[in-house]
C-alpha positions in Angstrom: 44.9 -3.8 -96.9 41.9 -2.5 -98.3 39.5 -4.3 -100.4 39.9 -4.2 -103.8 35.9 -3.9 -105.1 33.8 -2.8 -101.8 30.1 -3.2 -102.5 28.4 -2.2 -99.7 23.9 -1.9 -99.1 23.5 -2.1 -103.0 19.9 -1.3 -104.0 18.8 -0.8 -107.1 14.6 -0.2 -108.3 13.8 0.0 -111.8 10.1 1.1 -110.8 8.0 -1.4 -108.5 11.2 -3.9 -109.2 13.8 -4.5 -106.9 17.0 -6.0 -108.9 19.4 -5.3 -106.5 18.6 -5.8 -102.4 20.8 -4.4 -100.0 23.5 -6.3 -101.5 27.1 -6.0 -99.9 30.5 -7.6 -100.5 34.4 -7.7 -101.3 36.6 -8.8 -103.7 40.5 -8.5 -102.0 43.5 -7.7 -104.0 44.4 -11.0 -106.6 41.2 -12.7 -105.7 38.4 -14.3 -108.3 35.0 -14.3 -106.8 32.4 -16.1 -108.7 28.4 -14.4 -109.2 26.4 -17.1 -109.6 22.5 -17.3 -109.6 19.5 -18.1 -112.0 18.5 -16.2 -114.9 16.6 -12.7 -113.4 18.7 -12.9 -110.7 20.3 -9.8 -111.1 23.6 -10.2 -111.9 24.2 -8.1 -114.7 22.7 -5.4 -113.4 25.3 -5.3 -110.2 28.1 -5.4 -112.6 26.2 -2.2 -114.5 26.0 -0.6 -111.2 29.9 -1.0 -110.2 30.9 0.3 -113.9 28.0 3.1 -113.7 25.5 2.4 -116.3 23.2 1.9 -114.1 23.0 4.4 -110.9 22.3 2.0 -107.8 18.8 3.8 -106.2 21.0 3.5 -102.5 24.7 1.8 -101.3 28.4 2.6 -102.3 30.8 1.6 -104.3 34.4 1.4 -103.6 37.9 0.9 -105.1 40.3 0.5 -102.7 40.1 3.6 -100.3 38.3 5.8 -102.9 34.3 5.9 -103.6 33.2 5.7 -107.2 29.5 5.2 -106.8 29.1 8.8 -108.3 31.7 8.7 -110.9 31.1 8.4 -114.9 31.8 4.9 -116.5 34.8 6.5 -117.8 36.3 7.8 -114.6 35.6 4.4 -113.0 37.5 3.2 -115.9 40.4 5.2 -115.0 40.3 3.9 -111.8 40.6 0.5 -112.4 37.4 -1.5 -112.9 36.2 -2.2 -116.5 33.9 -5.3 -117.7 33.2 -8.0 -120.8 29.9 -8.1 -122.4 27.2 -11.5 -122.0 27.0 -10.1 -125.7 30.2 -9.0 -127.2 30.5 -5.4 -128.5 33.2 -5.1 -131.4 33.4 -2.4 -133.5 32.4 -4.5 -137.0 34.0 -2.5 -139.4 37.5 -2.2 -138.0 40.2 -4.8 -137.7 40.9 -6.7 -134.2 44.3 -4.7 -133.9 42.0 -1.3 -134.4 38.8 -2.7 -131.6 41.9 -3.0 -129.3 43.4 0.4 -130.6 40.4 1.8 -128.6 40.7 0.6 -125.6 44.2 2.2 -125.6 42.6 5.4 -126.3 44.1 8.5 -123.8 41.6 10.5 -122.2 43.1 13.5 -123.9 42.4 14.3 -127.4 45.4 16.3 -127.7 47.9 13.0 -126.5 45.4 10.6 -129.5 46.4 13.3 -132.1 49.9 13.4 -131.2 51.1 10.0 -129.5 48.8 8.2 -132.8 48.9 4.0 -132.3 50.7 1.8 -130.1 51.0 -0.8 -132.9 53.6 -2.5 -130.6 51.0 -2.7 -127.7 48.6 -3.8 -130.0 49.8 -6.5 -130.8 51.3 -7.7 -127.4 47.9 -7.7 -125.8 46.4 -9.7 -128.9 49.3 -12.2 -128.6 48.5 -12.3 -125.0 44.9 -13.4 -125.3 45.7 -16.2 -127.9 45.6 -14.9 -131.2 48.2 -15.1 -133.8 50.2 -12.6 -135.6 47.4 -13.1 -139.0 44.5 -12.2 -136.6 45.3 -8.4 -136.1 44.0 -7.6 -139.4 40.9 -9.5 -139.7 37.4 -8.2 -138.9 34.7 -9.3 -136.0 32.7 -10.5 -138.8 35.7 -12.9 -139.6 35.5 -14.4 -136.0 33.8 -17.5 -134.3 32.8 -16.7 -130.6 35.5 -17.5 -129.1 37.4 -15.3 -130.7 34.8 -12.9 -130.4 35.3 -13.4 -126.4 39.3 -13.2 -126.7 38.8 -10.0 -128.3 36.5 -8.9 -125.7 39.5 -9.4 -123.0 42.1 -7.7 -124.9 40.0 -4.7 -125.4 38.9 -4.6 -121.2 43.0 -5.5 -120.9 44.0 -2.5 -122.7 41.9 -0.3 -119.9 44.6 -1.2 -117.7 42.6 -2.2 -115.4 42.5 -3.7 -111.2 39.7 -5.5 -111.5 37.8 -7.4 -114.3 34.5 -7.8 -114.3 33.3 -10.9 -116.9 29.9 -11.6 -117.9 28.6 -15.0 -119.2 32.7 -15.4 -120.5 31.4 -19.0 -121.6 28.5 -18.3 -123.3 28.0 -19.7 -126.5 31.3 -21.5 -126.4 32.5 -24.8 -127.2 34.6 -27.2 -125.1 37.8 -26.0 -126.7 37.1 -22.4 -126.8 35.8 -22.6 -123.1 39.4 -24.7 -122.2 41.3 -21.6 -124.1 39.3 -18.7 -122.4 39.7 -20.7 -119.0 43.3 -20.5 -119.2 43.7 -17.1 -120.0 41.6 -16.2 -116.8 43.9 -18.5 -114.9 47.4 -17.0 -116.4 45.8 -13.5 -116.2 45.0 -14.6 -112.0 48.9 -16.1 -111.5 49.9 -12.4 -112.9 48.1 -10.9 -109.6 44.6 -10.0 -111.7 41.0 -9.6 -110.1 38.4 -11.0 -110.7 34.6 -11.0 -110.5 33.4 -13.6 -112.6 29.4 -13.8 -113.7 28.8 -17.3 -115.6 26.3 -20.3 -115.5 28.6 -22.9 -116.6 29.3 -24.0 -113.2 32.1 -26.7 -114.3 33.8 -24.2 -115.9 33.7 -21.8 -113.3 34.9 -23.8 -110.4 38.5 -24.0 -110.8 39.2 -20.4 -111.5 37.7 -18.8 -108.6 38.6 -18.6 -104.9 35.0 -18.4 -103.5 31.2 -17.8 -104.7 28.4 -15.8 -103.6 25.5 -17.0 -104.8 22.3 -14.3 -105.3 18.5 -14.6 -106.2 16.3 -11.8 -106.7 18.6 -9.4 -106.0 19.4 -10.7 -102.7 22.3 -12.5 -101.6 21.7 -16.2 -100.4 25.1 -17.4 -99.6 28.7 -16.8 -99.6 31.8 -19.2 -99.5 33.6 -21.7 -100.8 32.2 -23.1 -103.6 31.6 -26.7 -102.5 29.6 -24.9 -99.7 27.6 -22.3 -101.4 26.5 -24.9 -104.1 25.3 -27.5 -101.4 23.1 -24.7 -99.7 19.3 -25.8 -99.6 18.5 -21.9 -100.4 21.1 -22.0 -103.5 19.7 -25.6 -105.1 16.6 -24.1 -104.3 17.1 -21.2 -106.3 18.7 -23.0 -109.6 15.3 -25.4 -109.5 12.9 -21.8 -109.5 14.6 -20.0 -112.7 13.4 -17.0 -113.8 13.9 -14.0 -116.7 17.0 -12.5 -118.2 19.2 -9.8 -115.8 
């Protein structure tokens, strides 16, 4: 069976910087892999490589059998792979029910004018990430973070999509929001999803992921179990250095 993500000799300059260095791995079919490293690591900037806003400098990118390294964000969309924001992007003037409307958007503009809204899908996918029926017509604006980060997962859910790619899915959350957006990941993962998970909060992260590869400066520094990838000297090593945003 192939591999579900394929990474393979990643690089990626952004003049005399290297953020990405020679960077290779898998995620198979139903797995969660966890992305761990300090801030400037470079993180962010692989998951913008595998969803094509950033075009790696060398390497591939595969999904399944096919390569996608060339492909628009949208076509790589339609294949399988789409991703949550460290930041999320709403749409602030439009209700939840509407943000997710867009991620249910056809391709064609022919099938949007004459299909119009799923409202039944709509609202199963909201109801799916843990809001209640009274959510679908508030606004962003009406939202605390964690709400904000639920509607972030419906939206990538409505893609359709293989493979999810989540960014910082924690951040700014408290202990009951991150024990609500930790169960979703885990239902979502007993439904057969993948995952490639990007987040510092290393408690959190643990128990919803199968193995870790941790990275610094662009370069992978270990891969394994997370007991093991955690206890490397290079991997403490690199949590004690820090660095900038990436």
């Amino acid at each position: 069976m192939s591999a579900r993500l394929q990474v393979s000799n990643l690089v990626k300059r952004f003049g005399g910087l290297t953020a990405t260095n020679d960077m290779s791995f898998t995620v198979e079919p139903g797995e969660s892999v966890g992305l761990i490293g300090p801030n400037g690591a470079g993180k962010t900037t692989i998951f913008s490589q595998i969803m094509g806003e950033h075009r790696q400098t060398s390497g591939q990118i595969h999904m399944g059998e096919q390569e996608i390294s060339a492909l628009s964000t949208p076509a790589r969309i339609r294949r399988g792979v789409s991703r949550t924001y460290q930041v999320p992007r709403p749409f602030p003037e439009i209700t939840v029910a509407e943000n997710i409307r867009v991620g249910l958007m056809p391709d064609s503009v022919w099938q949007m004018v004459t299909r119009g809204a799923d409202r039944d899908r709509e609202r199963e996918l909201a109801l799916a990430v843990g809001f209640a029926e009274a959510d679908l017509d508030r606004t962003p604006a009406e939202l605390s973070m964690g709400d904000l980060r639920k509607l972030e997962m419906a939206r990538t859910l409505a893609t359709d999509p293989k493979v999810m790619l989540l960014d910082e899915v924690f951040a700014g959350l408290t202990v009951g929001e991150i024990a609500t957006i930790s169960a979703l990941v885990q239902k979502l993962r007993d439904q057969g999803m993948t995952f490639l998970i990007v987040s510092h909060d290393l408690k959190a992260l643990e128990p919803l992921i199968d193995r870790a590869i941790a990275i610094d400066r662009g370069t992978k520094i270990a891969e394994g179990a997370y007991s093991e990838v955690i206890a490397d000297a290079g991997v403490r090593a690199s949590y004690l250095g820090g660095g900038g945003d990436a």
